[in-house]
C-alpha positions in Angstrom: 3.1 -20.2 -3.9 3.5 -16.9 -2.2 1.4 -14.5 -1.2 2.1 -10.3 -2.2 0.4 -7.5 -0.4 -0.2 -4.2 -2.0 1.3 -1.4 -0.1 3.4 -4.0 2.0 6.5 -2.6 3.1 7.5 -4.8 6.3 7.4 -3.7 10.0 10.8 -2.3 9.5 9.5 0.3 7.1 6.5 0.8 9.6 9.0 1.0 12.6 11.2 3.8 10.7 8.1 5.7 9.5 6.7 6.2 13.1 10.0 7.7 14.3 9.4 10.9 12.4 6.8 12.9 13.4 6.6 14.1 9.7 5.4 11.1 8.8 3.2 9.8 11.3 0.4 9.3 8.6 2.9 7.2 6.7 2.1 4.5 9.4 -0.4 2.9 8.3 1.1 1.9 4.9 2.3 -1.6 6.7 -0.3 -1.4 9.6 -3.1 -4.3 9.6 -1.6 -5.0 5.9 -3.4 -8.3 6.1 -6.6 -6.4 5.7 -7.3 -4.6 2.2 -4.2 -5.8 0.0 -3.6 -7.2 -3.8 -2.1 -10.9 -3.8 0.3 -12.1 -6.3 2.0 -15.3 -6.7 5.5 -15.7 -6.7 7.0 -17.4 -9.5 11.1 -18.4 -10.0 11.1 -16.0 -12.7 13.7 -13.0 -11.9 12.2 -9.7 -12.2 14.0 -6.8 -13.8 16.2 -4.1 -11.6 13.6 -2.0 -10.4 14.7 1.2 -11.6 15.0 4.8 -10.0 11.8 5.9 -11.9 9.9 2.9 -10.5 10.3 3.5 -6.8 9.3 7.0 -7.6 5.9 5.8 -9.1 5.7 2.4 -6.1 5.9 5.6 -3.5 3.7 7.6 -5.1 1.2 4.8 -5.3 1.5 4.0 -1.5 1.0 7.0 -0.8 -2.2 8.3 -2.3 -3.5 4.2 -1.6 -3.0 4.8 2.2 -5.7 7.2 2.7 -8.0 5.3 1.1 -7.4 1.8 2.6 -7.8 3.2 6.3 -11.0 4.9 5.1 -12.3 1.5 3.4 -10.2 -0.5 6.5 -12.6 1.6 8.9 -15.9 1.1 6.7 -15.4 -2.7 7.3 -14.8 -2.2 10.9 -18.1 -0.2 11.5 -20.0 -2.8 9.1 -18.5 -5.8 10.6 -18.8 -4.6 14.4 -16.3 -6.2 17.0 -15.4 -9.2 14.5 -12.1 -9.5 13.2 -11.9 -8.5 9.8 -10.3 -11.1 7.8 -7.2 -10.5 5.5 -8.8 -9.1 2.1 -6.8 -9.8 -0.9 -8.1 -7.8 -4.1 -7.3 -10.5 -6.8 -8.8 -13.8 -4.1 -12.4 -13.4 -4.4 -12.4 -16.2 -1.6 -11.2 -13.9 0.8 -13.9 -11.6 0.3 -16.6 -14.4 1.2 -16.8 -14.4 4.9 -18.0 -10.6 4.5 -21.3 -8.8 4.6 -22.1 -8.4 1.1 -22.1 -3.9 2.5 -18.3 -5.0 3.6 -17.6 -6.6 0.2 -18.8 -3.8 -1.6 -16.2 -1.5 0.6 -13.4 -3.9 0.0 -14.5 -4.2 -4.0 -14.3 -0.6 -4.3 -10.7 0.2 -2.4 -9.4 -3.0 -4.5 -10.9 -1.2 -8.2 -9.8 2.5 -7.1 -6.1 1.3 -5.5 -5.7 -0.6 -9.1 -6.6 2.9 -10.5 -4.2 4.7 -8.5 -1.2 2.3 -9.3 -1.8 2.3 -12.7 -2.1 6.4 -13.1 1.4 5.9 -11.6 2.4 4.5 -14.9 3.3 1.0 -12.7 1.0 -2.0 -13.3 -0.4 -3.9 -10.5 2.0 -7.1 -11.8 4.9 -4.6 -11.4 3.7 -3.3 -8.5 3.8 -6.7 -6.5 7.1 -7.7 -8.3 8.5 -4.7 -6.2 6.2 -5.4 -3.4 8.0 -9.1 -3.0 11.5 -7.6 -4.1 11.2 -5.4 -0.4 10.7 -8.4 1.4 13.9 -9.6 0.6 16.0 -6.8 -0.7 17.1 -4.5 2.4 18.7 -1.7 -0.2 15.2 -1.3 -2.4 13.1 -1.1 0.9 15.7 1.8 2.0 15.3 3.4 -1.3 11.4 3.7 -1.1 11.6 4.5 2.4 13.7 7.8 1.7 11.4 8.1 -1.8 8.5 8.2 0.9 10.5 10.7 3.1 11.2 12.9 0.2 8.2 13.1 -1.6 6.5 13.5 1.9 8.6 16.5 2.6 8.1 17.9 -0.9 4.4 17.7 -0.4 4.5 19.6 3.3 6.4 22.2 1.6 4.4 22.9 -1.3 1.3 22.7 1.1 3.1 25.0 3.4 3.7 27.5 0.7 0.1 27.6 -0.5 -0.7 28.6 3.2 1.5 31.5 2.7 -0.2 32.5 -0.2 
């Protein structure tokens, strides 16, 4: 059985993302991914061609997740003090066990809201780690989300940028 992270994207993603000074807060989306994450199993089931719609929603989701899993990744590390925090995975309660009940209650919430935010992104969280595990493997769809980040990146500067000139 196999292991899925939410918001995994693979150090090549995380490597291409820190080239552009655009997107430096686009780092952390595979940074410490270990820590605050969903798990899925893999099964020998195909999964369906993820479609153009669906990388639009996956990016969307990794991008408003982000924000929130370095806030709750730098709760843990305040409650937890110089210990290593451990890797979290929302659906293994077992990996939640070694925390401070505080900690848990960090890592509970991120886990409940993250579900929220990839859901409200009309994927669910089973969809969601089917394209998670497809970018391990599948150069082509981790390029496509990676210029879906870039893109919807930009398109937020600009409209930001344009409010400021308002």
């Amino acid at each position: 059985m196999q292991e899925n992270y939410l918001v995994y994207l693979g150090s090549v993603i995380e490597r291409q993302l820190s080239k552009s000074l655009l997107l430096t807060t686009l780092t952390g989306v595979s940074f410490i991914l270990g820590t605050l994450s969903w798990g899925a199993m893999a099964n020998n089931t195909p999964t369906a061609p993820v479609t153009n719609a669906e990388i639009t929603n996956y990016a969307k989701s990794v991008l408003e997740m982000e924000p929130k899993r370095q806030e709750a990744f730098g709760e843990i590390k305040k409650l937890i003090g110089g210990n290593e925090i451990p890797k979290i995975v929302c659906n293994d309660s077992k990996s939640m066990a070694s925390l401070p009940t505080t900690a848990k209650s960090v890592a509970v919430k991120y886990c409940n809201e993250s579900q929220q935010v990839v859901e409200s992104n009309s994927l669910s969280i089973e969809r969601f780690n089917e394209i998670t595990l497809e970018t391990q493997t599948n150069d082509k769809l981790k390029r496509q989300i990676y210029n879906t980040l870039i893109r919807l990146q930009n398109e937020s500067t600009a409209k930001a940028g344009a409010r400021n000139k308002q």
